[in-house]
C-alpha positions as CSV (number, residue, x, y, z in Angstrom):
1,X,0.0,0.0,0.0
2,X,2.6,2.3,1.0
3,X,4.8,2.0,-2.6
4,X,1.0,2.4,-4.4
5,X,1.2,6.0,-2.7
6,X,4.7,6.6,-3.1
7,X,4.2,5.5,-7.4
8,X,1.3,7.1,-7.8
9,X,2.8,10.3,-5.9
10,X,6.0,10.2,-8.1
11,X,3.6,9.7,-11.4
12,X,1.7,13.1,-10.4
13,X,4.7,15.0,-9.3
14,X,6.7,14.4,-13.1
15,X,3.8,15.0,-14.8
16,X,3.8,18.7,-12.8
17,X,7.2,18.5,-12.6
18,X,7.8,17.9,-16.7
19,X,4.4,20.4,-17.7
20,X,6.2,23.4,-15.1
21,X,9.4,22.8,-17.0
22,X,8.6,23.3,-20.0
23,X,6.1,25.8,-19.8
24,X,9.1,27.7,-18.0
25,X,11.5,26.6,-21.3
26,X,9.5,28.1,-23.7
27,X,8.6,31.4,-21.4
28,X,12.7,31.7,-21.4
29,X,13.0,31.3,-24.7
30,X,10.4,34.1,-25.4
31,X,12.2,36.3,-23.2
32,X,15.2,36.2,-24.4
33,X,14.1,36.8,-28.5
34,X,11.9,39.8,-27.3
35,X,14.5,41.2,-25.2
36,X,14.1,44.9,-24.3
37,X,10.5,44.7,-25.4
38,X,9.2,44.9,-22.0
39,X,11.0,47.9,-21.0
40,X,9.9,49.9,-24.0
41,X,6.3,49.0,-23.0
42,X,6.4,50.9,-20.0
43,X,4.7,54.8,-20.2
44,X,4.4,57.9,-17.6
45,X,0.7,56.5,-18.0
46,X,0.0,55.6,-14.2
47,X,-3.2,52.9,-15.5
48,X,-1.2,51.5,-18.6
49,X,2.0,50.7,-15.5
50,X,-0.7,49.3,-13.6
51,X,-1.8,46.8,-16.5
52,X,1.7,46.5,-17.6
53,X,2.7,45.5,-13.8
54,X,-0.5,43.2,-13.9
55,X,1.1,41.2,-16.9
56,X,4.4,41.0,-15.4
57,X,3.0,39.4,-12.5
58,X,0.5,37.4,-14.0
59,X,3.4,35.8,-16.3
60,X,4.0,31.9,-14.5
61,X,7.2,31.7,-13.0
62,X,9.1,34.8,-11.5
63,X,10.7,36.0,-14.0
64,X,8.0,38.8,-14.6
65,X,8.5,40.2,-10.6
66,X,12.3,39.9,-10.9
67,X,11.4,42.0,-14.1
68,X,8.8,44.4,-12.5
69,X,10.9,45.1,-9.2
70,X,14.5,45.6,-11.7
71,X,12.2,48.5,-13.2
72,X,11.3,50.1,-10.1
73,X,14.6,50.3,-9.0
74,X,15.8,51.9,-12.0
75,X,12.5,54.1,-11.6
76,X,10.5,52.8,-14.4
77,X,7.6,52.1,-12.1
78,X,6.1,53.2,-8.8
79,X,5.6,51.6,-5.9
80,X,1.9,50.8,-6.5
81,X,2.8,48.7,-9.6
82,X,5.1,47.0,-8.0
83,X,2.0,46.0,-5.2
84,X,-0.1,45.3,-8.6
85,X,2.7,42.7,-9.6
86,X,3.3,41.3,-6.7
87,X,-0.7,40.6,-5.8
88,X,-0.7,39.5,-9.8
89,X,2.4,37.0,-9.3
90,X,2.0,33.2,-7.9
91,X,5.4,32.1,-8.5
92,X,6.5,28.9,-10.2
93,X,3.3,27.6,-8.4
94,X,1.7,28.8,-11.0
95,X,2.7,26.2,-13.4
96,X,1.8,23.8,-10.8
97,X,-2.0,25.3,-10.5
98,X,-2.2,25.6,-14.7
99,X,-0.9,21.1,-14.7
100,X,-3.5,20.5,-11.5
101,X,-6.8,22.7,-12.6
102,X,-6.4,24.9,-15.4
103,X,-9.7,26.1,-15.7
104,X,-9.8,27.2,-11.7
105,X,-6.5,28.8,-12.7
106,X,-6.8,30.9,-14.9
107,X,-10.0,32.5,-13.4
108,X,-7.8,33.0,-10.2
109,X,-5.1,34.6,-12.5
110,X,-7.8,36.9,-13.8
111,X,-9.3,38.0,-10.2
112,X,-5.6,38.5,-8.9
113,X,-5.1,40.8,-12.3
114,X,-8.1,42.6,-11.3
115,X,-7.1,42.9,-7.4
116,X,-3.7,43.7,-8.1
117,X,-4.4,46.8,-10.7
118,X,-7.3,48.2,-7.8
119,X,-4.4,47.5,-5.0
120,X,-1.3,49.5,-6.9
121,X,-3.8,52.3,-8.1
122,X,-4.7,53.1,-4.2
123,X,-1.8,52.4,-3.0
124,X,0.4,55.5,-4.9
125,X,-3.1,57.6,-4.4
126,X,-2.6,57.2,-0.6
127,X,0.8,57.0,-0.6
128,X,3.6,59.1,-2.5
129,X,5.3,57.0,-5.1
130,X,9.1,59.8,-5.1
131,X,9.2,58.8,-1.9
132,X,9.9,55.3,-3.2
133,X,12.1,56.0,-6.2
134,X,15.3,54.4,-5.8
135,X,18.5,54.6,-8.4
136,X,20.5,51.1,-8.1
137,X,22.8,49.7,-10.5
138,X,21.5,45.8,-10.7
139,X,18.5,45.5,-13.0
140,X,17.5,42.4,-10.7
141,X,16.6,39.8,-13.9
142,X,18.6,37.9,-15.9
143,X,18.7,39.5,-19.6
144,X,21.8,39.2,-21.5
145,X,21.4,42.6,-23.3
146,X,24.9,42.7,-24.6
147,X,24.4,39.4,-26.4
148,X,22.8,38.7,-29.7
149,X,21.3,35.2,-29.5
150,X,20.3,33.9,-32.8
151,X,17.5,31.1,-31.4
152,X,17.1,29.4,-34.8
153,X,19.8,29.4,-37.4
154,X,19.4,26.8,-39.9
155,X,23.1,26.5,-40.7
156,X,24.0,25.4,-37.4
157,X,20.9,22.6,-36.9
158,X,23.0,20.1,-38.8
159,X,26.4,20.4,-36.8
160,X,24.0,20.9,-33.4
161,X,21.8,17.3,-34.4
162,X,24.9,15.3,-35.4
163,X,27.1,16.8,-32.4
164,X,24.7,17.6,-29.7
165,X,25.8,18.5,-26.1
166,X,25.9,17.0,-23.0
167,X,23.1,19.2,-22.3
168,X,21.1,18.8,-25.7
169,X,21.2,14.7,-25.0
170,X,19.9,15.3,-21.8
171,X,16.9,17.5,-22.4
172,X,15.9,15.6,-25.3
173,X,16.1,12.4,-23.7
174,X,13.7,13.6,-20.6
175,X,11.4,15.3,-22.8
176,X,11.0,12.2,-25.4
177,X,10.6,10.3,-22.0
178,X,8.1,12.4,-21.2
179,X,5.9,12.7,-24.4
180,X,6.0,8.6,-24.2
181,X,4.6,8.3,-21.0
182,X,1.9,10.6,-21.9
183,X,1.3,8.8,-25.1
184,X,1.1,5.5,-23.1
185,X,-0.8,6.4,-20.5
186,X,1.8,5.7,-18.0
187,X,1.9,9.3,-16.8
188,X,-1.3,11.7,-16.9
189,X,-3.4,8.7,-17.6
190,X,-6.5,9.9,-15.7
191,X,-6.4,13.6,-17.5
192,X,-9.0,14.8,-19.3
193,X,-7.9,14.3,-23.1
194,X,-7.9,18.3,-23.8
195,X,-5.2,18.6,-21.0
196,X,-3.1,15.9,-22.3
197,X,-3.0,18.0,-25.3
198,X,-2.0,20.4,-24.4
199,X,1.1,18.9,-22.6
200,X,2.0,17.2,-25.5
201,X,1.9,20.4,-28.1
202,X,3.8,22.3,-25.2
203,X,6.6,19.5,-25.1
204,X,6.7,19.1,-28.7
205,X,7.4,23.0,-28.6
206,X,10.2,22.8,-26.0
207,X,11.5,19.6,-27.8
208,X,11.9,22.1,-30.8
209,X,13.8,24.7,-28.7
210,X,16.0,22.1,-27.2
211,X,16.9,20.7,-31.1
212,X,17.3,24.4,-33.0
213,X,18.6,26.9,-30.1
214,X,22.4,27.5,-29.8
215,X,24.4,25.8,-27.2
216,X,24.7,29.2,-25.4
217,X,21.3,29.3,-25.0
218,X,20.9,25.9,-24.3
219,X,23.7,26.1,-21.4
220,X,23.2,29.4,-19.9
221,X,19.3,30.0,-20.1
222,X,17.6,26.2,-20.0
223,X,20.3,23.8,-18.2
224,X,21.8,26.7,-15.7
225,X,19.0,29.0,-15.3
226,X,15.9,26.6,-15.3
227,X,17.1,23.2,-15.0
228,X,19.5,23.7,-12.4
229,X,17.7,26.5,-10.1
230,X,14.2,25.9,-10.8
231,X,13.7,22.5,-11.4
232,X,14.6,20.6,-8.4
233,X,12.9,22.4,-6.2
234,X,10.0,22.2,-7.9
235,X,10.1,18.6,-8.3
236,X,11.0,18.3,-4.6
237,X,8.5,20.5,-2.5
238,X,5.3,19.0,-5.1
239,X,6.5,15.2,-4.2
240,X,6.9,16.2,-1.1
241,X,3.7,18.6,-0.7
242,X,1.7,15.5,-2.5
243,X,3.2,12.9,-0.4
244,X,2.5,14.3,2.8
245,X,-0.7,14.8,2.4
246,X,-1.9,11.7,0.9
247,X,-0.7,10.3,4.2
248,X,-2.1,12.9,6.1
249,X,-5.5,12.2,4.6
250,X,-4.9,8.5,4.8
251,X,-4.3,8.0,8.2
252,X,-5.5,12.0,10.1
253,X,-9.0,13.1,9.5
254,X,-7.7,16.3,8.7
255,X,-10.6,17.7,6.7
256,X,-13.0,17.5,9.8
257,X,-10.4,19.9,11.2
258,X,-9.8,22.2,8.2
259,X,-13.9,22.5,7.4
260,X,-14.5,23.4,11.5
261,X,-11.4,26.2,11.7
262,X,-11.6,28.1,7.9
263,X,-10.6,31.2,9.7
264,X,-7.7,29.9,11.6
265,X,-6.6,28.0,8.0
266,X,-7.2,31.4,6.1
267,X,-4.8,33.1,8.4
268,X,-2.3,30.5,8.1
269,X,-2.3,30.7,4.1
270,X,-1.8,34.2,4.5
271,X,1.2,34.1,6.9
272,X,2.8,31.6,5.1
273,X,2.4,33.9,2.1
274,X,4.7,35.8,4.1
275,X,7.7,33.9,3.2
276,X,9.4,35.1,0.3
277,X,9.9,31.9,-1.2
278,X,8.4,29.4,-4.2
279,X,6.9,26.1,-2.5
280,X,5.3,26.8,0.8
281,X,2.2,28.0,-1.4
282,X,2.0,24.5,-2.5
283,X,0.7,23.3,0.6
284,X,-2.5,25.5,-0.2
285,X,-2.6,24.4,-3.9
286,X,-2.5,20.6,-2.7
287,X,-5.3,21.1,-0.8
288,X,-7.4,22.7,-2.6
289,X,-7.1,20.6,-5.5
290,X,-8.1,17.6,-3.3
291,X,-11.2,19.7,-2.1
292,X,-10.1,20.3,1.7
293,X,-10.4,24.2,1.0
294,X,-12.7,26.6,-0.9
295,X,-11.4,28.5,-3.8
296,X,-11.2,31.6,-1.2
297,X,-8.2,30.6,0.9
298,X,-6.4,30.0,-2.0
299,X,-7.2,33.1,-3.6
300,X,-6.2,34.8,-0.2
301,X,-3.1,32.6,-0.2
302,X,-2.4,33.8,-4.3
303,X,-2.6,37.5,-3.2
304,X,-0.3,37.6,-0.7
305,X,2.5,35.0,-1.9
306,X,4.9,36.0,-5.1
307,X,7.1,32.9,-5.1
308,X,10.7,34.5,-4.4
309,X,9.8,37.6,-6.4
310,X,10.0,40.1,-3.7
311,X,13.9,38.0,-3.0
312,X,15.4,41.1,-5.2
313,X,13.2,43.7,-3.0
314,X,14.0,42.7,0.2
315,X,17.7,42.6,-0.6
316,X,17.5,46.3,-2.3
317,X,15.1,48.2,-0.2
318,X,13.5,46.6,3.1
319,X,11.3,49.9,3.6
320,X,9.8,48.9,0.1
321,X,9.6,44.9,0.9
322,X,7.4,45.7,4.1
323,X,5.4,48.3,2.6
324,X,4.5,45.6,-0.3
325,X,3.8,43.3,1.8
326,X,1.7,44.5,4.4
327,X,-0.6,45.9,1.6
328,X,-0.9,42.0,0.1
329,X,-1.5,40.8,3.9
330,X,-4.8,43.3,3.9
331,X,-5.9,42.6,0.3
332,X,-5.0,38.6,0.8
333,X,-7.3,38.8,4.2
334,X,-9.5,41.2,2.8
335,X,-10.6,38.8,-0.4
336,X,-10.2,36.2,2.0
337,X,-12.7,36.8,4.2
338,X,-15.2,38.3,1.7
339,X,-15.4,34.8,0.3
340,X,-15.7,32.5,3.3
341,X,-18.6,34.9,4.4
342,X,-20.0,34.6,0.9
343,X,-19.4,30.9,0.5
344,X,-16.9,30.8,-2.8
């Protein structure tokens, strides 16, 4: 019984695991042939930084928060947008939400959007952005802007195929691995056929990127960047997150607990949103996706967490990392509580 839970466990978290990778390959790889473009976006408008910031944050993954706060520090936006990415912004556990229950998803992406513009647009009317204006030399968000990275150059696809890297074999190798067990069944068998899908045209895309980019690209931005930072700790807090609690639930009536204390559960989510890091947040995603918590607590959870997005922040400017955050606390309790007293 006990390796049934610890197979079936594994099976979920790869299938997460694999669809978070490369949905965050192919957002790299978009980033780094639009470079600049975000920058350029950005107006003295205050609403267009607000929807701008709302974007950024609503990206999966952090890259659009390390984007957001490098701009403010160079002055590019105010502190209110930088609330409005932050509420926008779930982290890498986005990617995770998107693989578990996309359609729940993306209507919490949409309500955070929404919650995140209203937040930064009342927070520089009460308070005064200059005052938050800072002039700092790191940009905070990897963008090689010295580098010209030609992603697909059909003179090189030959010499790249017929002498891949170390790196090249490796991706290719776990992403054929992973379109077979999809196709078998073996992994994501009990998905509805739409999702599965969709998996497979977003690995065939990142199987594409892993056989045309340069070995740069492949080395610095995919193996380095994503593989190597992102990945295992992705892998490790979702098998852990999902092995926990099928335990928990196996063998502790926990859900008796959780559906007689909401409050006490809703303040928990929103101090462990606290902690500027990507997979405590999972805890919240876990359960929700086995139906131990309403859609509210994880909404109040989404508002107030921002993966390690606020990491860059809190290193640059602690005044501006508490003034962030104590604005998501009252908008995370805030939405919070308006939907355990209206029953969503």
């Amino acid at each position: 019984m006990i390796i049934t839970e610890l197979v079936d466990t594994l099976k979920t978290a790869l299938v997460i695991t694999g669809f978070v990778f490369v949905m965050m390959l192919a957002i790299e790889y978009i980033n780094v042939q639009t470079k600049g473009l975000w920058q350029k976006a950005v107006s003295k408008n205050k609403f267009k930084q607000y929807f701008f910031s709302a974007f950024l944050g609503a990206v999966p993954g952090c890259l659009g928060a390390f984007t957001a706060v490098g701009m403010f520090t160079h002055g590019m936006l105010s502190i209110g947008a930088i609330v409005t990415t932050m509420i926008a912004t779930s982290g890498d556990e986005a990617f995770v939400m998107f693989a578990m229950f996309p359609e729940r998803a993306i209507i919490l992406t949409i309500i955070i959007f929404g919650v995140g513009i209203f937040a930064g647009w009342l927070t520089d009317k009460f308070l005064k952005p200059e005052k938050f204006k800072l002039k700092l030399k790191d940009p905070g968000f990897a963008i090689h802007q010295n580098e010209k990275c030609v992603c697909f150059n059909k003179k090189n696809i030959f010499t790249q195929l017929t002498k891949p890297s170390v790196y090249r074999i490796a991706l290719f190798v776990f992403l054929v691995a992973l379109i077979t067990g999809i196709l078998t069944g073996i992994l994501a068998g009990n998905s509805k056929e739409w999702i599965r899908i969709t998996v497979l045209i977003a690995v065939g895309f990142s199987l594409f990127i892993v056989l045309s980019v340069p070995d740069h690209f492949l080395k610095k931005h995919l193996w380095e960047h994503v593989v190597k930072v992102h990945l295992p700790k992705i892998f490790m807090w979702t098998f852990g997150t999902l092995l926990f609690f099928a335990f928990l639930m196996k063998y502790i009536d926990i859900e008796t607990w959780i559906s007689s204390n909401m409050f006490a559960v809703l303040l928990i989510a929103v101090l462990v949103g606290i902690i500027p890091e990507s997979g405590p947040h999972l805890i919240f995603v876990t359960l929700f996706a086995q139906g131990s918590i309403p859609f509210s607590i994880l909404l109040a959870s989404s508002v107030v967490q921002d993966g390690h997005g606020m990491l860059p922040l809190l290193a640059e400017s602690k005044k501006s990392f508490i003034i962030v955050k104590s604005i998501n606390i009252i908008f995370g309790l805030a939405v919070g509580l308006f939907g355990l007293l209206f029953n969503f």
